[in-house]
N, C-alpha and C positions, 0 to 999 in steps of 0.2 A: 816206697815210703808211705807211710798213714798220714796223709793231708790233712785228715779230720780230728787232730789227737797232737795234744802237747805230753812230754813226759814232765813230771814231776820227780825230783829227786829228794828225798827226804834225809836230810845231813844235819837234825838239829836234835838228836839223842843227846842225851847227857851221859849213856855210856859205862851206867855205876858198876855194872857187874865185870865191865872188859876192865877199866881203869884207866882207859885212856882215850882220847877222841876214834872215834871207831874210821873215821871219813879216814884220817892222816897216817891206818896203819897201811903197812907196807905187805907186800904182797906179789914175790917176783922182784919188778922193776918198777912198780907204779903200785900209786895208792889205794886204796879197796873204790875212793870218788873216783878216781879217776878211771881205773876198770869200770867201773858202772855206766861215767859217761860216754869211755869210747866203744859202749854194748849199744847204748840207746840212740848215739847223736847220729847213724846212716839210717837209721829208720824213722825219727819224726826232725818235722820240720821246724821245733822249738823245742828246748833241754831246760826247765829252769829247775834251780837247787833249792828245797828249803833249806832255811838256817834258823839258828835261835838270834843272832847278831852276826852282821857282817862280815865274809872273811877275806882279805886281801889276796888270799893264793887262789880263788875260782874267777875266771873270766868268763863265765855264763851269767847270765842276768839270775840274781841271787833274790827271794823273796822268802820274808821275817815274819813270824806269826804275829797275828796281831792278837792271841792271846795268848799267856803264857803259863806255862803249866800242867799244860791240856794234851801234851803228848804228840803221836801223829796225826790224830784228828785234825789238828789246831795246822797243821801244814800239808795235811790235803785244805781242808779249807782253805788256807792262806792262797794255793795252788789254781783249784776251781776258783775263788773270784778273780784272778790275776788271766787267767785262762783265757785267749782268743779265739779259743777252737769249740766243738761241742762236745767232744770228749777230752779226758785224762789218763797216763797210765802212771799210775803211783806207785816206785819203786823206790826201795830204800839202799841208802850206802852201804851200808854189809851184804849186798846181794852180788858181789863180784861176778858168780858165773851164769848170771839170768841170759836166758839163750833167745837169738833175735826169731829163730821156727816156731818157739812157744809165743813170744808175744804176739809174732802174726796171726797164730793159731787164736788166741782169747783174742784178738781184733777183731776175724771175724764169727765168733761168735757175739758181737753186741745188735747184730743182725735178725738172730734167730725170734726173738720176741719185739713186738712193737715200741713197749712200754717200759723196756729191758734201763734201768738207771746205772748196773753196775754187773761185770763180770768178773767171776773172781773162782780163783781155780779151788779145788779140793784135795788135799793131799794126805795120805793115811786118817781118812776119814774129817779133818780137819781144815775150814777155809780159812785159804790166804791171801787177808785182804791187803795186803802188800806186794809187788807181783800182779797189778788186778787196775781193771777198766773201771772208770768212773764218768759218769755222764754230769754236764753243767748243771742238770736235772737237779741232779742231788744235792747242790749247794743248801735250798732249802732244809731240809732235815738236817744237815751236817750246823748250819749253824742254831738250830736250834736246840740241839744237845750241846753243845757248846754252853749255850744262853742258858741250860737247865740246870738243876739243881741234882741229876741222875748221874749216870754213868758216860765218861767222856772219850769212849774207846772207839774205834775199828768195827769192831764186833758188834757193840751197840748200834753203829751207824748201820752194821747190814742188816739187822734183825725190820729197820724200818724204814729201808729202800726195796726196792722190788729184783730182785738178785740174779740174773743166771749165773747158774753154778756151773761149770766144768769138772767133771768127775777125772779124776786120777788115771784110770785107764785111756781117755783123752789125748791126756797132758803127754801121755810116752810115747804117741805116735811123734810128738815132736820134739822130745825132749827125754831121752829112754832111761836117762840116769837120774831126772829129775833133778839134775844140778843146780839150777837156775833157783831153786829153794834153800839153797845151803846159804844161811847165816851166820854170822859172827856175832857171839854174846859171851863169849869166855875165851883167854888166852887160850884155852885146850882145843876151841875151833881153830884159832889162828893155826896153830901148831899143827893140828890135823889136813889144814889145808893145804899147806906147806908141804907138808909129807905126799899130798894127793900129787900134788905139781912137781915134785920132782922124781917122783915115777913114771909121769903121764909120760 
């Protein structure tokens, strides 16, 4: 178990391109939230879910952003100040098959550098700050893009945190199919994933 590390679950999309709550779609036997939390809950010792508003079906301690509008930003923030630990791992509800070898593996890279605020993997040349370590550190600059009048993303947030990147090659010593990255943002995922699982 990682002591030092609360997961974050980010459950508070609005979902416009799937059409439907992305947390309550189904998937096998259980929900894509509920695949997520029974990936994350034997490896840290607090699970909490972001939401936009409360939902009666999660028995985890749920937390609301306190701004609205603002995307995932706004519930990693929510996440980090709620946070008892000094790090975070912020994973999102469409990430059904994130693998617990890859997270152990970016756990211990938050090691490699002193000053290290966030670890976040790299995959077909592109970082995913979803999937990814975030230090208490970093609340500051997260809520100040917030507060700004700029860009209120993920991306913005890493450009001015101090980052170890995990390169792709990496990530397949623990993770070979890089599955743990496969999202849902269109019914055609759903379906595809579907199709994955009943071949497996």
């Amino acid at each position: 178990m990682i002591e030092d590390c609360t997961a974050i679950i980010l459950a508070g999309g609005e979902s416009q391109r799937m059409g439907c709550d992305k947390a309550t779609l189904v998937l096998g036997e259980h929900s894509l939230l509920q695949r997520v939390i029974a990936n994350v809950q034997p490896i840290f010792p607090q699970v909490l879910v972001s939401v936009r508003r409360h939902r009666p079906d999660i028995d985890l301690r749920q937390i609301c952003d306190t701004q609205a509008d603002a995307g995932p930003l706004a519930g990693l923030c929510a996440g980090l100040e709620q946070s008892t630990t000094p790090w975070v791992f912020a994973v999102a509800t469409d990430m059904p098959f994130v693998q617990a070898a890859l997270i152990e593996h970016l756990a211990r890279q938050r090691f490699g550098s002193q000053d290290c605020q966030a670890v976040v993997p790299v995959v077909a040349g592109h970082p995913q700050p979803l999937a990814a370590f975030y230090a208490v550190s970093a609340l500051a600059v997260i809520q100040d893009l917030l507060a700004g009048d700029g860009k209120r993303s993920l991306r913005a947030a890493l450009e001015r945190l101090n980052v170890c990147y995990v390169d792709e090659s990496e990530l397949r010593a623990a993770d070979p199919g890089l599955r743990s990255f496969f999202d849902f943002d269109t019914p055609d995922d759903v379906a595809a994933a579907r199709r994955f699982e009943e071949s497996a």
